[in-house]
C-alpha positions as CSV (number, residue, x, y, z in Angstrom):
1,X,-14.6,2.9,48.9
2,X,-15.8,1.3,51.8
3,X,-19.1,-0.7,51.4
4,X,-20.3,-1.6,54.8
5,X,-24.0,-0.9,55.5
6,X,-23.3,1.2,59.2
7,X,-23.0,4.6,59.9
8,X,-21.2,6.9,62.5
9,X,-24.3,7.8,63.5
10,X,-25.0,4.5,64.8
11,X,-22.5,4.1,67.3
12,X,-24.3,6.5,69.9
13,X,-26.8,4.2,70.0
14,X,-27.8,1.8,73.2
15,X,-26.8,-1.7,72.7
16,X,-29.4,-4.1,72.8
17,X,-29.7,-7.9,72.4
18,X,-33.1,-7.6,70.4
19,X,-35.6,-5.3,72.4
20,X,-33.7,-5.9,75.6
21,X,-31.0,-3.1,76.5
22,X,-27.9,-4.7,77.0
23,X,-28.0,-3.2,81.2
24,X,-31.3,-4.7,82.1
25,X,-30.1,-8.3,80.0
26,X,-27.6,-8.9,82.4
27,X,-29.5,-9.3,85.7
28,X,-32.2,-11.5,83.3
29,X,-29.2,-14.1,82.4
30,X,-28.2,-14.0,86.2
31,X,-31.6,-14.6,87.0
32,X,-32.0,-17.5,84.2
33,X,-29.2,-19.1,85.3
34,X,-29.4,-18.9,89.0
35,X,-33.3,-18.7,89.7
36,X,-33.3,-17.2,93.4
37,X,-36.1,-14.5,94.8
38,X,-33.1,-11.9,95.2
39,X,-32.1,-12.5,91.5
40,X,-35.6,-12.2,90.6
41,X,-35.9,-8.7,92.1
42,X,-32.9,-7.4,91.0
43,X,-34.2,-8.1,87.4
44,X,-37.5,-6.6,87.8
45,X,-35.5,-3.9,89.7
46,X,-33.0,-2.8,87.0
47,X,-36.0,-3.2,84.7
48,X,-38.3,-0.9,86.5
49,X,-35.2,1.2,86.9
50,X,-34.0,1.9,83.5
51,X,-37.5,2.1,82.0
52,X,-37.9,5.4,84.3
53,X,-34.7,6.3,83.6
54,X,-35.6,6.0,79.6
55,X,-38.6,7.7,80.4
56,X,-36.5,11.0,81.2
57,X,-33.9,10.4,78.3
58,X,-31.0,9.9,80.8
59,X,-28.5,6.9,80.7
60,X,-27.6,5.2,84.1
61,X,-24.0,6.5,84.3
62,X,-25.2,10.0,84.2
63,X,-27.7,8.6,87.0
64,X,-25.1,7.3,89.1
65,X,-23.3,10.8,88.8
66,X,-26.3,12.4,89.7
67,X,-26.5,10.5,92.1
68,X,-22.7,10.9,93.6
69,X,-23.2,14.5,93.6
70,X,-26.3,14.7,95.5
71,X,-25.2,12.4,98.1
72,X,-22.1,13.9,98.6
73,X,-22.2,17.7,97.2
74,X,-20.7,19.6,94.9
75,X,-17.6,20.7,96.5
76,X,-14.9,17.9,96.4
77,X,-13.1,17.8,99.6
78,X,-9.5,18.4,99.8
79,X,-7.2,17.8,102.3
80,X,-4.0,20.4,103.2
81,X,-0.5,18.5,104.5
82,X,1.3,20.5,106.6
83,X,4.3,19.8,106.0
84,X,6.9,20.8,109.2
85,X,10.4,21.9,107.4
């Protein structure tokens, strides 16, 4: 029997490190550890960025696919070799 106190449930969760999702902690450590105005704003950046993000229930990669597609389209371009036998 296994006795451990997690579930499967549990591993769809976000990772955080306390209240801090694990995204937004890296740009803070960055920021602590290399205290410049750029780092600064990229923190309060991601920040800003993932609490609208969690506001609308969608994760950054999906985001970034979003993203992709609407910078780029739907249709993937694909290229025909002619090929001269």
């Amino acid at each position: 029997m296994n006795n451990s106190h997690t579930h499967w449930r549990d591993s769809g969760r976000k990772p955080k490190f306390f209240i801090i999702e694990a995204q937004v902690f890296i740009p803070i450590v960055l920021c602590l550890f290399h205290f410049r105005t750029w780092t600064l704003c990229l923190s309060i950046g991601t920040g800003i960025l993932l609490f609208i993000l969690s506001r609308y229930q969608v994760t950054l990669w999906v985001f970034l696919l979003n993203l992709r597609e609407w910078l780029l389209g739907r249709e993937k371009l694909t290229q025909k070799i002619n090929q001269d036998e």
